[in-house]
C-alpha positions, 0 to 999 in steps of 0.5 A: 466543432469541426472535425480539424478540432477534434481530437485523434481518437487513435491518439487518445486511445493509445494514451488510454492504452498506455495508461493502463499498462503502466498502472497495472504495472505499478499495481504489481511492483506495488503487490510485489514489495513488502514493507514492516511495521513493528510496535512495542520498541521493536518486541512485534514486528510485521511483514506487508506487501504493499497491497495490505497483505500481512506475509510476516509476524515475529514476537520477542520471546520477551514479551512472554518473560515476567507475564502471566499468560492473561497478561502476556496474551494480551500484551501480545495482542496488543503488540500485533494490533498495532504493529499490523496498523503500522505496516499498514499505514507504511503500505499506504504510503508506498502505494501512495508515493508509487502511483501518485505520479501516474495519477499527476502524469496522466492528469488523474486526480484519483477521483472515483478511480480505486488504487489511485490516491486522492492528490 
């Protein structure tokens, strides 16, 4: 290939560049905003960033109401198991749908790259 064919390397790399900034920018919005999931009618309700951390728990007092402690401990298990599994899947689609642009734009197909969704 002759060298009128090649492609600029400045070019390129401001591109490389400007890629990176702008998906650690989006890593941080992304870590940055908190979403919920709750289970149970509404009884469990969970606070996560949109990096899977959990920042957030609140239980009804009325999980507890007509229970005997065994069965109002595992009720509640169960309740933040899957109110956590909810957020968690809510995350998922937020990191999703955040950097699934980036990944079009920039012609990524996520592949091998982690944080970036499969397309």
């Amino acid at each position: 290939m002759s060298e009128g064919n090649l492609p600029d390397m400045n070019n390129l790399f401001a591109q490389a560049q400007e890629m990176q900034r702008r998906l650690v920018e989006t890593q941080e919005q992304i870590a940055n905003t908190e979403v919920s999931g709750s289970s149970g009618g509404g009884l469990v309700t969970v606070r996560v960033t949109g990096a899977g951390e959990l920042v957030g728990l609140s239980i009804d007092p009325r999980v507890l109401t007509n229970a005997t402690p065994p069965e109002a401990a595992e009720a509640i298990s169960d309740l933040v198991l899957a109110a956590v599994r909810n957020g968690n899947e809510t995350a998922e689609r937020l990191r999703t749908e955040a950097m699934g642009p980036l990944a079009a734009e920039f012609g990524l197909g996520g592949a091998g790259l982690p944080g970036l969704p499969s397309l």
